[in-house]
C-alpha positions in Angstrom: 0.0 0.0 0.0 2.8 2.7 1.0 4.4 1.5 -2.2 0.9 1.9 -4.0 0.8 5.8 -2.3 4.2 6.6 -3.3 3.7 6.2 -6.7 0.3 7.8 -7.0 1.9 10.9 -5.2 5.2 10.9 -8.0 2.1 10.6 -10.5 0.1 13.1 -9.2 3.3 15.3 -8.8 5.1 15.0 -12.5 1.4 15.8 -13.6 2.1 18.4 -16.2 0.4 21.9 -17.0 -2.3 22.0 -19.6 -3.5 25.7 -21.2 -6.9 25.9 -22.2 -8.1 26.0 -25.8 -9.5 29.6 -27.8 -13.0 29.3 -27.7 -15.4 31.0 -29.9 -18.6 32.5 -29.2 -20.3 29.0 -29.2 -17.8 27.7 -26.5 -16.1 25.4 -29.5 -12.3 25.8 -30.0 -11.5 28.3 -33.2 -11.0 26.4 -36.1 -7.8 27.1 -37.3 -6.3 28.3 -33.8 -3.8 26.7 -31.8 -3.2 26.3 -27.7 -0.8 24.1 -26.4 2.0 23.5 -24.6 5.1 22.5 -27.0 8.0 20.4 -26.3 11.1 21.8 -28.2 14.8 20.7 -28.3 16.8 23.2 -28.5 20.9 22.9 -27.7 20.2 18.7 -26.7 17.4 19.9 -23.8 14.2 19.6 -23.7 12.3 23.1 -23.2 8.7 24.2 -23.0 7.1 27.1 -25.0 3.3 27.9 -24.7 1.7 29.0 -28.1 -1.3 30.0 -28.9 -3.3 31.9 -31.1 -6.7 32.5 -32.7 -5.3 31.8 -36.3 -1.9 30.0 -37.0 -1.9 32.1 -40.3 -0.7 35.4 -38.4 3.0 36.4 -37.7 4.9 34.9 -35.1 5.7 36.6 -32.0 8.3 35.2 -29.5 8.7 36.4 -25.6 11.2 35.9 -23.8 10.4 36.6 -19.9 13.1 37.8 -17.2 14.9 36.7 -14.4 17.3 35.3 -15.1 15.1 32.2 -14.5 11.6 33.9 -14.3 8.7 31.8 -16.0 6.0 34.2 -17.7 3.7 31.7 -18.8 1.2 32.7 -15.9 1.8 36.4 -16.7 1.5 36.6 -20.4 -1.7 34.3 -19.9 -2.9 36.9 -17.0 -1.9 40.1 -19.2 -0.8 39.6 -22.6 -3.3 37.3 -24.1 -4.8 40.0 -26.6 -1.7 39.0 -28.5 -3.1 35.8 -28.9 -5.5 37.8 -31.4 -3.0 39.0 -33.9 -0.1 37.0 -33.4 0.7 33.5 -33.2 2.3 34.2 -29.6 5.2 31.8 -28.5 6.3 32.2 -24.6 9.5 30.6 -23.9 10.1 28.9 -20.6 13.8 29.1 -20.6 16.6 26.0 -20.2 16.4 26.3 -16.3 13.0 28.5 -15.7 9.4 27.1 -14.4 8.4 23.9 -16.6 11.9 24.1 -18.5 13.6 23.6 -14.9 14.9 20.3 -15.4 16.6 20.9 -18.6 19.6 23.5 -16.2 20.8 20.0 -14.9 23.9 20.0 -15.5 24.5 23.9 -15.1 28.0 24.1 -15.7 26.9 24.0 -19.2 24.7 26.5 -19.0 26.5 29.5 -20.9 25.6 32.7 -22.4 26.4 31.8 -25.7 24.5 29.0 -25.5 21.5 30.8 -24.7 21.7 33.0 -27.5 22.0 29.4 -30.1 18.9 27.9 -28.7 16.8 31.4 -29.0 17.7 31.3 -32.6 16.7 27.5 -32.9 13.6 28.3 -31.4 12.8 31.5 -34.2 13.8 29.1 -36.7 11.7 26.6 -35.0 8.4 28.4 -35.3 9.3 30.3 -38.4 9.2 26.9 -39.9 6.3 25.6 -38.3 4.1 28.4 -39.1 5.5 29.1 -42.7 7.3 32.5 -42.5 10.8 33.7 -43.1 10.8 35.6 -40.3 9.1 36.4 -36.6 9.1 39.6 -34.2 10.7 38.8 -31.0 10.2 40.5 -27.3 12.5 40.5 -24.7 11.7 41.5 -21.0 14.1 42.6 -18.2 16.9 39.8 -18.9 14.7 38.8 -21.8 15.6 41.5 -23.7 19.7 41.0 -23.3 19.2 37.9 -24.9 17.3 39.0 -27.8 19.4 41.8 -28.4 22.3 39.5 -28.8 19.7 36.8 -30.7 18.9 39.8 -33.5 22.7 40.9 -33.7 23.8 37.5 -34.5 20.9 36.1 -36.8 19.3 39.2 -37.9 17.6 37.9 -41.0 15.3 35.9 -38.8 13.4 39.1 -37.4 10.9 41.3 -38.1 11.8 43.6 -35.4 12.9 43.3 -31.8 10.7 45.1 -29.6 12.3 45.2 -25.5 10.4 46.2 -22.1 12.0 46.5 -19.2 15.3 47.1 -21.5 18.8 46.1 -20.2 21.6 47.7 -21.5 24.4 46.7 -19.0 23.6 44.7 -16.2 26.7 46.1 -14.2 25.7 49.5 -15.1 22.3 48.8 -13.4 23.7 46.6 -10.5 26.2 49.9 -9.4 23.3 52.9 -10.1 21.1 50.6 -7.7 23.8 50.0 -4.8 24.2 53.9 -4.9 20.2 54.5 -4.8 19.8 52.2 -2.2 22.9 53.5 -0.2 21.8 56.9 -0.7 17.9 56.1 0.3 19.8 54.3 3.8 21.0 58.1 4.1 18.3 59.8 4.2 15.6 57.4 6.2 18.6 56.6 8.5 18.1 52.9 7.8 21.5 51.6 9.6 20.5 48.2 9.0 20.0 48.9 5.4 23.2 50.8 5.1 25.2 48.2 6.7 24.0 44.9 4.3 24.7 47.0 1.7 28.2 47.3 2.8 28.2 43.8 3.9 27.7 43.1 -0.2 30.0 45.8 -1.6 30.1 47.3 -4.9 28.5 45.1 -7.7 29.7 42.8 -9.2 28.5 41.0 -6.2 30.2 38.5 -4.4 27.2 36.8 -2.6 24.5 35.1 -4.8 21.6 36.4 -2.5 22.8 39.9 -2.8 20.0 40.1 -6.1 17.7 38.4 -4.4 17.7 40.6 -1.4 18.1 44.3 -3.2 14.7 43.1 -5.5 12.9 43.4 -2.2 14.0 47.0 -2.3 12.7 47.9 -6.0 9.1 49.4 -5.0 11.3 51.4 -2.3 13.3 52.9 -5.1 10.2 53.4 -8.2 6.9 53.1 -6.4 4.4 52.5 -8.6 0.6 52.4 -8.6 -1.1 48.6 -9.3 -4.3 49.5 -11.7 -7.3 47.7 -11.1 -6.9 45.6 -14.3 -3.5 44.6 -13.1 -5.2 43.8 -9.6 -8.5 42.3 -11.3 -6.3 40.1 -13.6 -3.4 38.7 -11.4 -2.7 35.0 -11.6 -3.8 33.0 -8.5 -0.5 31.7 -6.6 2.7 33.0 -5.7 4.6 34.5 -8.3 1.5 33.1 -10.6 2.2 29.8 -10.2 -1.3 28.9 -10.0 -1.8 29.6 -13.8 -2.9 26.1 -15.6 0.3 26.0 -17.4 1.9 24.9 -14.5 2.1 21.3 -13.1 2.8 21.0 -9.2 6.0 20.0 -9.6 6.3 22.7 -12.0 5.1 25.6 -9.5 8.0 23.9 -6.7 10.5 24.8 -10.0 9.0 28.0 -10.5 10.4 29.5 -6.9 13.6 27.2 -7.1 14.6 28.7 -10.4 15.1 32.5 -9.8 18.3 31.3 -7.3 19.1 28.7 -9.0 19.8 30.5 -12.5 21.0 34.3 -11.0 23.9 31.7 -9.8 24.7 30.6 -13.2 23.9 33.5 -15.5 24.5 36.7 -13.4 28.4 36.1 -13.9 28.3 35.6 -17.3 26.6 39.5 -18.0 29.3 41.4 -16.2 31.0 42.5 -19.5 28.0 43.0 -21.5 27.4 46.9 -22.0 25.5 47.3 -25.5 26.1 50.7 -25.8 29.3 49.4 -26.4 29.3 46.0 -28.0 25.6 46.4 -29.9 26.4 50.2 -31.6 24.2 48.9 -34.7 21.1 46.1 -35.6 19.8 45.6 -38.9 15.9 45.2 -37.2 14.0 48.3 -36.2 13.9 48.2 -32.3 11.0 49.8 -30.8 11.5 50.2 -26.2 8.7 50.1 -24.4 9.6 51.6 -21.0 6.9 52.1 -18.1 7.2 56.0 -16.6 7.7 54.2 -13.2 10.5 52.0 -14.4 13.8 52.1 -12.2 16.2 54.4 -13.5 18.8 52.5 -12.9 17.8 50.3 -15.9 16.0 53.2 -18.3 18.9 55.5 -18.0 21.5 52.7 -19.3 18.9 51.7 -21.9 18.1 55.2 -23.0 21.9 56.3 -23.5 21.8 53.1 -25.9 18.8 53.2 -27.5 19.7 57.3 -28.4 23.1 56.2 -29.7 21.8 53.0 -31.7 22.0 52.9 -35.6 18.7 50.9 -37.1 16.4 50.8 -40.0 
């Protein structure tokens, strides 16, 4: 019987994540739409994009969520899924984010370089599968590193790279932060702020937490008002891990993977400044940047983005 229980409960726990079909006005799925959860090998892992869209014939537009490690696929359900009306809209769980978790094992293979390859395996992947020469691509936060350096390399696969939350040199960002948040210590004389601050030193940080800890601090620094559609629409769960598209073992990954990845991919951005290394792309780039973003990234991005040479 305790045999019996124990493999229920593995059952029960591997159980994966479904996302529910496009229904038309008569509650039937939309012919000629698509909803499903894809299984895609890209770089010898196994990955997990969620597609969908009301017809298959429209353009292709791939998202590529934050972190590093951060799964979207509750979010862009929650908030994004008017795109599913004029796109065929692909959201990437990432080699070591939310239902892709698995695939980090073993990490010390995990590299940047790497991670640029299997974004433009996956464009080629759904270019293919959808019958187009080329897709748009969006990258959020760290998303939008990686696609920068996916439409440098391969820009004949894009349409146009679109970035929100736009990172332009993760150092850059890391060091305007520490001195915001040194300087807020200041003037609320928070000693205890002040003091783990000191305890991290100047980025690049030492201590893998250090991240983990000054995110807590990011409302302090841009405080910014939650509408009541973004209050109304918010995915059950922590982080939105009670979005369908996630399996339980799935929502366990989900927390685990933030840590997990900022270890492995945080070292690997020190050197990247694009408004050195990215002066040109051959894509038009359009930023969408919130007014209540942190400066510490919009400054960075605008500096590039005013500097950048592109159709």
């Amino acid at each position: 019987m305790l045999t019996v229980a124990l493999v229920a409960f593995g059952v029960l726990l591997t159980r994966p994540g479904s996302t529910e079909p496009i229904l038309a006005a008569d509650g039937r799925p939309v012919a000629g739409s698509v909803a499903e959860l894809a299984k895609v090998s890209l770089g010898g892992h196994e990955q997990t994009v969620l597609i969908r869209a009301r017809s298959t014939a429209n353009q292709v537009l791939l998202y590529l969520a934050g972190g590093p490690g951060q799964s979207d696929l509750g979010y862009t359900r929650a908030y994004m899924a008017g795109l599913e009306d004029d796109f065929v809209f692909a959201v990437w769980d990432q080699r070591g984010a939310g239902t892709s978790y698995a695939a980090l094992d073993p990490a010390s293979t995990w590299t940047l370089e790497q991670a640029v390859a299997d974004t433009v395996a996956l464009a080629r992947y759904l270019a293919a599968r959808f019958g187009t020469e080329k897709i748009y691509l969006f990258g959020n936060s760290w998303g939008s590193t990686l696609g920068v350096l996916a439409v440098q390399r391969n820009p004949e696969l894009f349409h146009a790279y679109i970035g929100a939350g736009q990172m332009a040199s993760q150092l850059a960002s890391d060091q305007i932060i520490y001195r915001q948040l040194l300087e807020h210590a200041t003037r609320t004389g928070d000693t205890a702020l002040a003091e783990r601050m000191r305890e991290f030193g100047p980025p690049p940080y030492r201590d893998i937490y250090a991240n983990a800890f000054i995110v807590g601090y990011y409302d302090t620094l841009a405080n910014y008002p939650r509408s009541a559609y973004f209050q109304a629409h918010r995915p059950p769960g922590i982080d939105g891990t009670g979005a369908a598209e996630y399996g339980p073992l799935d929502k366990i990954n989900k927390l685990k993977a933030l840590a997990d990845m900022a270890a492995v991919v945080s070292p690997q951005l020190q050197r990247l400044d694009f408004r050195v290394s990215v002066p040109s792309l051959d894509v038009p780039v359009y930023l969408i940047q919130g007014a209540h973003e942190l400066s510490a990234r919009s400054e960075p991005a605008r500096e590039w983005f005013d500097q950048l040479r592109a159709p």
